[in-house]
N, C-alpha and C positions, 0 to 999 in steps of 0.2 A: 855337951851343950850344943857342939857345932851338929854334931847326929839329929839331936833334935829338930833345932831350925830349921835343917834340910826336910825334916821328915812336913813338919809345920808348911811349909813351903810349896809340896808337893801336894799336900790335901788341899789346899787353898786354889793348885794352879787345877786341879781336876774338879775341883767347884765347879769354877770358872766354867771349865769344859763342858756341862752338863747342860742342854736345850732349858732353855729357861722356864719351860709349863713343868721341869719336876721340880723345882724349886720355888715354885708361885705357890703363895698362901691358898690353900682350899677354903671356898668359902659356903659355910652352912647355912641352909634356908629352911625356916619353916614354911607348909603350907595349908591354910585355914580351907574347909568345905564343911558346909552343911549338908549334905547327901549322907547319907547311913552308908557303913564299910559296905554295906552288902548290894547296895546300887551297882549299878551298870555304869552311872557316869560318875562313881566316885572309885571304882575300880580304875575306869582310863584315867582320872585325876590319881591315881597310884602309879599307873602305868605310866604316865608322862613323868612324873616324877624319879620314877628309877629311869626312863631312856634319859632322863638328862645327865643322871648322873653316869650312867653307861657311856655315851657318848663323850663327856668331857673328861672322861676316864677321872674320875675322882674328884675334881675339881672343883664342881658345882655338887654339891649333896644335898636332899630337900629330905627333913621330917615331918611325914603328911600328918593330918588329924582334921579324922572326919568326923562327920555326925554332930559339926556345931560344939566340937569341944573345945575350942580356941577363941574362935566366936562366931557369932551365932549369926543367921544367915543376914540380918537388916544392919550386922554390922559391919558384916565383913568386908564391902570397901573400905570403910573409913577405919577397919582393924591394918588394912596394906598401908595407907595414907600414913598413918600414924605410928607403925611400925610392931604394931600388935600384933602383927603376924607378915610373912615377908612377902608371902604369893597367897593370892584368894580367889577361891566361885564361888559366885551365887549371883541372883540372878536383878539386871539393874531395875525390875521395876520394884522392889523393895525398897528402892530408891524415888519416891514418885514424883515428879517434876524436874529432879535431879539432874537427867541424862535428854533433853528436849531435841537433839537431833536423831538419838538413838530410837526414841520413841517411836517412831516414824515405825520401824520394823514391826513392832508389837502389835501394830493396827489390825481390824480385822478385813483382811482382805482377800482372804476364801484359800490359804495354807492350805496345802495337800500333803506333804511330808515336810520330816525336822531335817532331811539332803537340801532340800531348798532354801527352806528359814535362816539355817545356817551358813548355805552361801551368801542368802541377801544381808544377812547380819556382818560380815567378813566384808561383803564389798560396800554398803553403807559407810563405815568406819573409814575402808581402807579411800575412798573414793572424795569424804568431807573433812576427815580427821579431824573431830569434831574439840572444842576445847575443854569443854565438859566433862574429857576423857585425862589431863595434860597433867593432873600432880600425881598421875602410874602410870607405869610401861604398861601396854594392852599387849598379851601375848596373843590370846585370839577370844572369839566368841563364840558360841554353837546353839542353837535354837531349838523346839521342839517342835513335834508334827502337830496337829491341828490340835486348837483348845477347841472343846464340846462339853456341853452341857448334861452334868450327871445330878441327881436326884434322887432323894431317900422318901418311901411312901408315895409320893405324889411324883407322877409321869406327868410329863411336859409336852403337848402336842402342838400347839399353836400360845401364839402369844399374850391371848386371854388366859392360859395357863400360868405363865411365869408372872402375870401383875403379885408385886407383893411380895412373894415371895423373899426371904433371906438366903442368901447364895456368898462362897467365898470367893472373893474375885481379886485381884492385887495390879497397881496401875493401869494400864489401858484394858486391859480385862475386866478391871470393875467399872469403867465406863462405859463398854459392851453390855452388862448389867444393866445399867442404869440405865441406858437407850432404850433396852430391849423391856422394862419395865419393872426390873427387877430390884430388891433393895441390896445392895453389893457391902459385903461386911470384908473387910481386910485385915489378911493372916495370911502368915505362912503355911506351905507346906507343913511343917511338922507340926502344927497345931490345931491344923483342919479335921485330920483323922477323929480326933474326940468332942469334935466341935459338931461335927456331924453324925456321932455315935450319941451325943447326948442330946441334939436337938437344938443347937444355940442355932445352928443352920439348917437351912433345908435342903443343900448339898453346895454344888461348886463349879467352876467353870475354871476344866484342868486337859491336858494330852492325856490319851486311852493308858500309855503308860503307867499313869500313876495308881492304878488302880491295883496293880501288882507293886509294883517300886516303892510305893507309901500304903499297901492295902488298903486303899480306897474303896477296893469292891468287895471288900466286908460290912460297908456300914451304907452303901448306895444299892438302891435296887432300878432304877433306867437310866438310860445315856440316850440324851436325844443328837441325834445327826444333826447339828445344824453348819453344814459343811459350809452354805455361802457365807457364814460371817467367820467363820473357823480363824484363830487368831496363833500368835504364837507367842513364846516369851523368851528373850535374850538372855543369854547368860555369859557372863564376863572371867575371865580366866587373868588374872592380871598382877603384876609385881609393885614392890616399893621402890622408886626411882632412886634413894640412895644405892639400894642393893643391886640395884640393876647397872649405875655407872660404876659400883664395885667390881663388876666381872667384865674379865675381859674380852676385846673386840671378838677374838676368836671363838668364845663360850657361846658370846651373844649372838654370832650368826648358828652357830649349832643349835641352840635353845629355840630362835624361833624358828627355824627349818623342822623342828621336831612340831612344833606349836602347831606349823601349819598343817603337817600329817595328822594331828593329833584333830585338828576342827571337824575336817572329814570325818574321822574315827566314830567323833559323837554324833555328826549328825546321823548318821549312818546307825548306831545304837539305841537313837530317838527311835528310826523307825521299829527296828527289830521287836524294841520294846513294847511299844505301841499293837505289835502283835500277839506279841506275850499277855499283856494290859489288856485287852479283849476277851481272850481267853479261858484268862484269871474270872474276868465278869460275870460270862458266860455260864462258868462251871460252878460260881456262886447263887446262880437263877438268876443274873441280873435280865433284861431286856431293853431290845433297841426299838429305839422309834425316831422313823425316818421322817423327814418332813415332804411334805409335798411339794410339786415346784412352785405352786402358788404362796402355799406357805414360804418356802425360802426366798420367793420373791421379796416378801411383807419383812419379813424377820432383815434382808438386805437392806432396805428400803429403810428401817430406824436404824441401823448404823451408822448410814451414810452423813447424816451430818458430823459423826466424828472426825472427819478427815478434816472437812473445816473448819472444826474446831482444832484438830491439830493446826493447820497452817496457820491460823490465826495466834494462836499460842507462842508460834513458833517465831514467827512475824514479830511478836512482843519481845521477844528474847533476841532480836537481830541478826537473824537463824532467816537463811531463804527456805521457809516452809512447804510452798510448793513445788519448788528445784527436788528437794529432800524425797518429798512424796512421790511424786514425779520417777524420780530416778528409781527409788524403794521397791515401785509397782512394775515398772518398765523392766527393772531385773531380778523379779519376781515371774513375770513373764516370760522372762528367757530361758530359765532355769525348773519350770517347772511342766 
């Protein structure tokens, strides 16, 4: 009996011994995306997910699930919120009114790359920390390269072309539509493909990329340049706040030091993409048509009251709107 005790005694004093992260409960996360396993930004939504678990050497383990099998892209904030799922993307204007400081980025204000979009999306946030954002931990955001205008049958040269027209557009993108004269029908991504193989639309206003990433440029045949109003859309990478004060101090500076590698990563895969996405077009017989500078003037020129109508929005929400904007374009400018 006394052998025992002693033996009892000794396991308990080399417990004790053991740094206390191999004795801390590993905690398991799921993570909800709508991007197809086969994307380019739902591969790095894998990849971040294993470096977390890498780096916290076991600690942190995340069970991804793509393709809207968890839930589905217009839900998956409110799938994190709720605990539906523990980490989610997808992208906030799915959310439309939703997020009215965020909004600010998505405007059209002449994007050249998703390296850009995605740093002004990153310092936006980091800069108003917006409240909008407060019942989830925001690990980061990443943007894409310019939205343009794609079309099946009917080419779009100037803006007598687009009157009318049915086109898929989703938050500030579908009020680029509407300025621009067009009728803006709202959908996601994954439901545009046959929306515009069957005719319910007459194409869409998307980044060059999707054309390959969703085969978009099987069912579109021109993409018009209209680079001066070229927009982008935010996309949110973000946990559930139980889950997030579940893990510890040390996990949580590893996770988002990984988060912040990882923002770069996509934007950076926007663009790549975006090259792939042309190419794809091309080799479909799609065709481009450029617009004129006079024309990109005109096409500018009915945009421009959306800003106003953002700040005035935003004015209603107790949101400094033109601080917001202001800053939005200011370091959009530095960065591009």
């Amino acid at each position: 009996m006394k052998k025992i005790l002693i033996t009892v005694v000794a396991a308990a004093m080399c417990m004790c011994a053991l740094p206390l992260t191999a004795g801390a409960k590993s905690i398991n996360l799921t993570y909800s995306n709508f991007f197809p396993p086969t994307h380019i930004q739902s591969k790095l939504a894998k990849q971040w997910s294993d470096e977390v678990t890498k780096r916290t050497e076991g600690r942190v383990s995340i069970a991804y699930f793509p393709g809207g099998t968890l839930t589905k892209a217009k839900q998956c904030y409110d799938g994190v919120v709720e605990g539906l799922s523990d980490i989610g993307m997808s992208a906030l204007a799915y959310s439309r009114g939703r997020f009215p400081a965020m909004a600010a980025v998505d405007l059209p204000l002449g994007y050249k790359s998703g390296v850009a979009a995605t740093k002004v999306a990153n310092a936006v946030y980091k800069n108003f920390n917006p409240k909008e954002l407060s019942d989830v931990k925001v690990l980061y955001f990443h943007a894409h390269g310019p939205g343009l205008l794609f079309t099946a049958k009917k080419p779009v040269k100037t803006l007598e072309d687009i009157k009318g027209m049915k086109l898929r557009g989703t938050g500030n993108s579908a009020q680029l539509l509407k300025a621009l004269g067009a009728s803006p029908v709202a959908m996601s991504m994954p439901d545009s493909y046959q929306a515009i193989r069957k005719g319910v639309v007459d194409g869409g206003v998307y980044p060059m990329e999707t054309n390959k990433g969703w085969k978009m440029g099987e069912v579109v045949d021109y993409c018009t340049l209209d680079y001066p109003v070229g927009y982008t859309t935010t996309f949110f990478a973000v946990m559930n706040k139980d889950k997030w004060d579940a893990i510890s101090e040390q996990d949580q500076k590893i996770i988002m030091e990984i988060s912040d590698e990882f923002a770069a990563k996509h934007g950076q895969a926007w663009d790549e993409s975006d090259k792939e996405g042309r190419e794809f077009l091309t080799k479909k017989g799609g065709q481009f048509i450029e617009l004129s500078e006079a024309e990109g003037k005109r096409w500018k020129e009915k945009a421009a009251p959306m800003m106003e109508d953002y700040i005035q929005k935003a004015n209603e929400k107790k949101l400094k709107g033109k601080e917001i904007l202001d800053f939005t374009v200011e370091t959009l400018n530095s960065v591009q």
